[in-house]
C-alpha positions as CSV (number, residue, x, y, z in Angstrom):
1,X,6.8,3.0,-60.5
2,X,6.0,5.1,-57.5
3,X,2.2,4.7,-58.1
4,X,3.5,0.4,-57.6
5,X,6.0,1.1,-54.5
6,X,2.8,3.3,-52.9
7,X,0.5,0.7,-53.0
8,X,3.1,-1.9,-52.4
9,X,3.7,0.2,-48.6
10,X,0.0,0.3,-48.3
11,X,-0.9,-3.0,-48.5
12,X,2.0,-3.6,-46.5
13,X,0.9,-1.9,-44.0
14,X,-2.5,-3.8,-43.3
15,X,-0.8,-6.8,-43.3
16,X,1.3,-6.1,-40.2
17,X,4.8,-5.9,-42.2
18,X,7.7,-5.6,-40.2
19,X,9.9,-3.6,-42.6
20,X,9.5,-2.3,-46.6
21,X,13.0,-2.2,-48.5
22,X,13.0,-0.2,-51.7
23,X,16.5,-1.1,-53.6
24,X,18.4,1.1,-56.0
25,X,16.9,-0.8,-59.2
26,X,13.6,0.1,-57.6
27,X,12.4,-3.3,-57.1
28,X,10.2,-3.8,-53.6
29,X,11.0,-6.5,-50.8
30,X,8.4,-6.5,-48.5
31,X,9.8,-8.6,-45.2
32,X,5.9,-9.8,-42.9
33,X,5.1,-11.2,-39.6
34,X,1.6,-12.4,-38.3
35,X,0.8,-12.2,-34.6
36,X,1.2,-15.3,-32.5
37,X,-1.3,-17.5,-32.2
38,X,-3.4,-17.2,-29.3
39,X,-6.3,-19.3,-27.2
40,X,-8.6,-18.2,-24.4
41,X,-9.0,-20.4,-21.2
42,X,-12.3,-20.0,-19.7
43,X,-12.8,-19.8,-16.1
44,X,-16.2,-20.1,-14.2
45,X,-16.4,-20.3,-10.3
46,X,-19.7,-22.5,-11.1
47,X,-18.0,-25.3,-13.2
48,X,-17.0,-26.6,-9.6
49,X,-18.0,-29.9,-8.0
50,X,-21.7,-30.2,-7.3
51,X,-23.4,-33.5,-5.7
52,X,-26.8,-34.9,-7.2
53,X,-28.4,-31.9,-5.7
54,X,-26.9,-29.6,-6.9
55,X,-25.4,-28.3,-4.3
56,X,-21.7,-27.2,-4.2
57,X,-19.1,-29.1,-2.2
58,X,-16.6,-26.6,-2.3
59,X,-17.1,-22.8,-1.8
60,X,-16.3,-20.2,-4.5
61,X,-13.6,-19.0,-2.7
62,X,-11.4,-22.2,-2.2
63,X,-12.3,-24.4,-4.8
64,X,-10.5,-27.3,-7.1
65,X,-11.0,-28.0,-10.7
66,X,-9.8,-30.8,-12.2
67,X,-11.3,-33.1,-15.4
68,X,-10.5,-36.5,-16.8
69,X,-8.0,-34.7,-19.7
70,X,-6.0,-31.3,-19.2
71,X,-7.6,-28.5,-18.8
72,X,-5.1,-27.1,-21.5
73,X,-2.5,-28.0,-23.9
74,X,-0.1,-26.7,-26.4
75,X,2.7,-25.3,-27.0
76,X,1.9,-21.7,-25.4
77,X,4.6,-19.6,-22.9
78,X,2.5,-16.7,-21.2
79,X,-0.8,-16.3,-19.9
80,X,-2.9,-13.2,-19.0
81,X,-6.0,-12.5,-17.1
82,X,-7.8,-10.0,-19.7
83,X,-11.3,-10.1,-18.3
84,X,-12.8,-10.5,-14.9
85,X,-16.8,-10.7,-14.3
86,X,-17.0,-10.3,-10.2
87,X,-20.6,-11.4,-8.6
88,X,-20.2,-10.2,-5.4
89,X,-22.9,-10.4,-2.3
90,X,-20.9,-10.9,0.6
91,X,-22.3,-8.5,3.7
92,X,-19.8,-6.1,4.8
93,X,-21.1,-6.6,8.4
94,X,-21.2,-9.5,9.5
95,X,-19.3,-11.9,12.4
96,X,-16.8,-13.3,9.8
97,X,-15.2,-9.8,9.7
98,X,-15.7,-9.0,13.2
99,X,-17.5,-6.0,12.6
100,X,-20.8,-6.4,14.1
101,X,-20.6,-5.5,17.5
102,X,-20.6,-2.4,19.1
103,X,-21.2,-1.0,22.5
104,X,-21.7,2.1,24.7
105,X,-21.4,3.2,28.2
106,X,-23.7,5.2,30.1
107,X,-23.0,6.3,33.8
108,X,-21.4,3.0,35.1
109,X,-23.7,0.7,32.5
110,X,-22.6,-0.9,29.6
111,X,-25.0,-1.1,26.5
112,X,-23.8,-4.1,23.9
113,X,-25.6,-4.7,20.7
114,X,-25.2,-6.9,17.6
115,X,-25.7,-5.3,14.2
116,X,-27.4,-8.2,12.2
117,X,-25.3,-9.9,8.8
118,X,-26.1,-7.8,6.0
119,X,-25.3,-4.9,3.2
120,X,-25.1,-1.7,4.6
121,X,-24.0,2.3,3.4
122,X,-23.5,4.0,6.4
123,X,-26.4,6.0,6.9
124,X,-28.5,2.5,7.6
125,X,-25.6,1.3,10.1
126,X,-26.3,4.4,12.2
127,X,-29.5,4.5,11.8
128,X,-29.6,0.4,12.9
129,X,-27.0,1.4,15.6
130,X,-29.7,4.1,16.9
131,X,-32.6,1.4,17.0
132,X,-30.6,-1.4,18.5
133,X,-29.1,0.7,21.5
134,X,-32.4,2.9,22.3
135,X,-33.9,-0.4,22.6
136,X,-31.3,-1.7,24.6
137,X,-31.3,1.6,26.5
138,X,-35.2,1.2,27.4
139,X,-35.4,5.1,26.0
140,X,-35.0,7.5,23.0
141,X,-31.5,7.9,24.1
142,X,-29.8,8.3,21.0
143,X,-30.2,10.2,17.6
144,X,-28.1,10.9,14.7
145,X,-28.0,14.9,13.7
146,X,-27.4,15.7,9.8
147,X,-26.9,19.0,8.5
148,X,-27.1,19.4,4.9
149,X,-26.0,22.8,4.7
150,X,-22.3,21.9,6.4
151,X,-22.7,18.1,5.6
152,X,-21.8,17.5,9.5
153,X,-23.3,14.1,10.7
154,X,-23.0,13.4,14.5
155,X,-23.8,10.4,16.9
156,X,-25.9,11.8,19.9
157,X,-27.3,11.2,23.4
158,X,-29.5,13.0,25.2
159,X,-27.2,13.2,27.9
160,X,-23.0,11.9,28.3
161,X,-21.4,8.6,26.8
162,X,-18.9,6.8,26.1
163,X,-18.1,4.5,22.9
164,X,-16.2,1.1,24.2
165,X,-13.1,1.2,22.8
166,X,-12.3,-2.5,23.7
167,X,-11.2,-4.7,20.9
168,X,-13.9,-6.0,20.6
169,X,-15.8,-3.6,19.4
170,X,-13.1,-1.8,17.6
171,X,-13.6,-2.9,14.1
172,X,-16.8,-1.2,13.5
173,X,-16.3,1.9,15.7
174,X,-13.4,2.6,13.2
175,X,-14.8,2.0,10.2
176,X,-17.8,3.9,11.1
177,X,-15.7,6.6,11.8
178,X,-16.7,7.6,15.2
179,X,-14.7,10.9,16.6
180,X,-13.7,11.6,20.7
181,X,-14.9,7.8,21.2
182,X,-12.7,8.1,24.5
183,X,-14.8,11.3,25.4
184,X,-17.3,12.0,28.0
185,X,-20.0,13.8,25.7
186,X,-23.4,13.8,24.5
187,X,-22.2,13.9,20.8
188,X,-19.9,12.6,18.8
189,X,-19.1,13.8,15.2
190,X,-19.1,11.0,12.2
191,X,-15.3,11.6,10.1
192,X,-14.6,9.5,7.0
193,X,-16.5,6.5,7.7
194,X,-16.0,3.5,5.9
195,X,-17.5,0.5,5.8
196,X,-15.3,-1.9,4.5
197,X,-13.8,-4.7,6.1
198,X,-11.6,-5.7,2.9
199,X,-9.9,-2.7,0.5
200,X,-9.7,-5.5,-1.9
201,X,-9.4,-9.5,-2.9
202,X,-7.0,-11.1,-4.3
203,X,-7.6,-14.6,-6.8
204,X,-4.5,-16.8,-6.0
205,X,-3.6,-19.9,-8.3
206,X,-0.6,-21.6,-7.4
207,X,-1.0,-24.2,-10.7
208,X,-1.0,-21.3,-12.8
209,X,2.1,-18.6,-11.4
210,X,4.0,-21.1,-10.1
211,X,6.4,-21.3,-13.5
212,X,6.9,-17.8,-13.6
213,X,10.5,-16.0,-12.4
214,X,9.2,-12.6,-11.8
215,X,7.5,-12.6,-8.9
216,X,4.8,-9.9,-7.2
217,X,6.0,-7.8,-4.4
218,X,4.3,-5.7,-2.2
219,X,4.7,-3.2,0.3
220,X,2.2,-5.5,2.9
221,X,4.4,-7.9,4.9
222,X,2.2,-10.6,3.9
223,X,2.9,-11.4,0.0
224,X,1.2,-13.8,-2.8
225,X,1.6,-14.1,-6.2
226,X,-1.8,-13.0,-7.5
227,X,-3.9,-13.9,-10.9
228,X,-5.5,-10.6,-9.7
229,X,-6.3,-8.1,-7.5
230,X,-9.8,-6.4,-7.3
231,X,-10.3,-3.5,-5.4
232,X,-13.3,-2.8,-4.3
233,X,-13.7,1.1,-5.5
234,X,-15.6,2.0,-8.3
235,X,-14.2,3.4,-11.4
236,X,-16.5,6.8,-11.4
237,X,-17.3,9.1,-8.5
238,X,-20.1,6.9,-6.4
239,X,-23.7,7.6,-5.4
240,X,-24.1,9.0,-1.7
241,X,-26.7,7.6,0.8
242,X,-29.3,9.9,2.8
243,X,-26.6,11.4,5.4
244,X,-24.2,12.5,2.2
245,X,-21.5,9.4,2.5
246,X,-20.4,8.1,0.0
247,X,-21.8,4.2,-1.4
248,X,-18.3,2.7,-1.8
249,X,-18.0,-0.8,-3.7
250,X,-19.1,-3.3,-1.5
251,X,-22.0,-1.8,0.6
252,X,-24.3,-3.7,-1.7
253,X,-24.6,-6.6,-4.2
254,X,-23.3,-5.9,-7.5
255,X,-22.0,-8.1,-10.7
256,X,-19.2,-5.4,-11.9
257,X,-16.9,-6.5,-15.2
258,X,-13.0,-5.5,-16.0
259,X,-11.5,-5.7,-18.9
260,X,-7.9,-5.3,-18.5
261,X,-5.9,-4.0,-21.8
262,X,-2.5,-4.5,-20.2
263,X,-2.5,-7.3,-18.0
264,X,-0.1,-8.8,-16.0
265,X,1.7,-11.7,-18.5
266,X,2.5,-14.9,-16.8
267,X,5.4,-17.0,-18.0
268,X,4.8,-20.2,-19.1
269,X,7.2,-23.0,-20.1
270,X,5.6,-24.9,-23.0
271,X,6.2,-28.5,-22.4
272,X,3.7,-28.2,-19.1
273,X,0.2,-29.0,-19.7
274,X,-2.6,-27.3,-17.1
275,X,-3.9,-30.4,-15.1
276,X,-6.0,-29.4,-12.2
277,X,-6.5,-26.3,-10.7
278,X,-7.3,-24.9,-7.2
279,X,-8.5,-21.1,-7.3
280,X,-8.3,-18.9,-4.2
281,X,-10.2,-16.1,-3.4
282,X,-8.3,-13.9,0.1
283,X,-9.1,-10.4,1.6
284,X,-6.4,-8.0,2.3
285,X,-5.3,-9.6,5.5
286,X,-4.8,-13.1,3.3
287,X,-7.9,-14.9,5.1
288,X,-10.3,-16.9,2.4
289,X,-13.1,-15.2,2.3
290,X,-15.7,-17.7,3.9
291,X,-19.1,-17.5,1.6
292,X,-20.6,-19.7,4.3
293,X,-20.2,-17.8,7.7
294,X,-21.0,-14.2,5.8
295,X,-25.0,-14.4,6.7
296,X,-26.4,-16.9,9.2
297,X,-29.1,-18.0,7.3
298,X,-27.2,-19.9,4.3
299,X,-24.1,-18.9,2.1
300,X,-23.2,-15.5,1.4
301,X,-22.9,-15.6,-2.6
302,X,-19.5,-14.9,-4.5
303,X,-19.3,-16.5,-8.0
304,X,-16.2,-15.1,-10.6
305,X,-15.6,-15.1,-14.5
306,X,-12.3,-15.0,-15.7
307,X,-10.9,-15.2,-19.5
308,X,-7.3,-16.0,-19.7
309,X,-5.1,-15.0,-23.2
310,X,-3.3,-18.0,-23.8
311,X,-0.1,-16.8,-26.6
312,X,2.6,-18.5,-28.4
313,X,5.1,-16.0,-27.7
């Protein structure tokens, strides 16, 4: 009999049982429970409207899907994002994130210049930065000094300068990391640099978080309920580019995928069928990220994956 209540326990087990009651008389109630039944709902950026072309009529980033049936139905109460595929190539300089400017003053003369729309690590912005303003300049005016021994990296002149501090250059002075910007000097050291506009982007579905009572919070004074939040930072320690900085997420192309093993589990009330949908894609400041002002000669690419869980319970 205990060879049978073994074996009974056992195969118990690997059927997912809930509880195994053994009674004085030795006979074996075995109480089981299945896991709910689930779906997936598939999500592709691409399935958007296109005309006869081909071309798409709405951008990535701000775009409505919506077919002749629902999208989904059944009697399901929570959804959860448990994979994201992210095909990212929007330029992390560029005049949609006011970043491209930046300007100098030598003597009484101010030297503006425009960083073209494109990918850059910070090595190739200062070493754009030096091109643009020596040609601007008329001169080998400036340089950029690298010391691999100490790892120091420094802006310099041949002789005093100023960095303009005006607003509108601001954006890319900071990121760049530029120390002593107010200061009268022929060098100025690089600090921490980095070169992204965005720390991360959130995916915004009103049709789809709308039914659920718990709602996100944030410590930013601007708050959305989210689908999810990518932030641009890669998961192990990242390359470094020719002056030692490091390559963060988002200094070049890349198709990146997350699988998420506890995701965020939407409510759902299961007498609501999912009609149309309208998917957003925001930076950290909540602005849609424009895929058609991010490089001047045609649209700056961002496409997305996403596979939902759809459960019973």
């Amino acid at each position: 009999m205990a060879d049978i209540i073994a074996r009974t326990i056992q195969q118990a087990h690997t059927r997912n049982i809930q509880s195994v009651l053994v009674s004085q008389d030795s006979e074996v109630k075995v109480s089981v429970s299945r896991p709910p039944s689930t779906a997936n709902l598939f999500i592709d950026s691409n399935d958007r409207q296109a005309n006869a072309e081909g071309f798409k009529l709405q951008p990535a980033t701000d775009f409505t899907i919506q077919k002749n049936n629902n999208i989904l139905t059944g009697y399901f109460t929570r959804l959860a994002v448990v994979e994201i595929v992210l095909d990212w190539c929007i330029p992390n300089v560029s005049p949609f994130f006011n970043n491209n400017q930046f300007a100098v003053i030598i003597g009484d003369t101010q030297y503006a210049v425009e960083m073209p729309t494109a990918h850059y690590n910070v090595a190739q912005a200062l070493n754009k930065l030096v091109s643009l303003l020596n040609i601007a300049v008329g001169s080998a005016f400036f340089s950029v000094a690298y010391s691999s021994a100490t790892g120091e990296v420094s802006f310099d002149g041949t002789s005093n300068f100023t960095i303009n501090a005006d607003n509108q250059f601001d954006n890319l002075t900071a990121e760049l990391g530029f120390v002593g910007i107010l200061d009268e000097s022929s060098s100025k050291q690089i600090v921490c640099p980095k070169l992204l506009p965005t720390g991360y982007i959130d995916f915004l579905c009103n049709q789809l978080t709308y039914p659920q009572d718990v709602k996100d919070g944030s410590t930013a004074l601007l708050e959305n309920n989210v689908i999810y939040r990518w932030y641009l930072a890669w998961e192990q320690e990242p390359s470094t580019d020719a002056y030692g900085f490091p390559i963060f997420q988002g200094y070049t192309p890349f198709l990146a995928r997350r699988y998420l093993a506890f995701p965020k589990q939407i409510k759902w009330d299961n007498n609501l069928p999912i009609g149309q949908l309208n998917f957003q894609v925001v930076d950290d400041k909540g602005v849609i990220i424009s895929t058609y002002e991010s490089i001047p000669t045609g649209v700056g690419e961002l496409e997305f994956n996403m596979t939902l869980l759809v459960s019973e319970n």
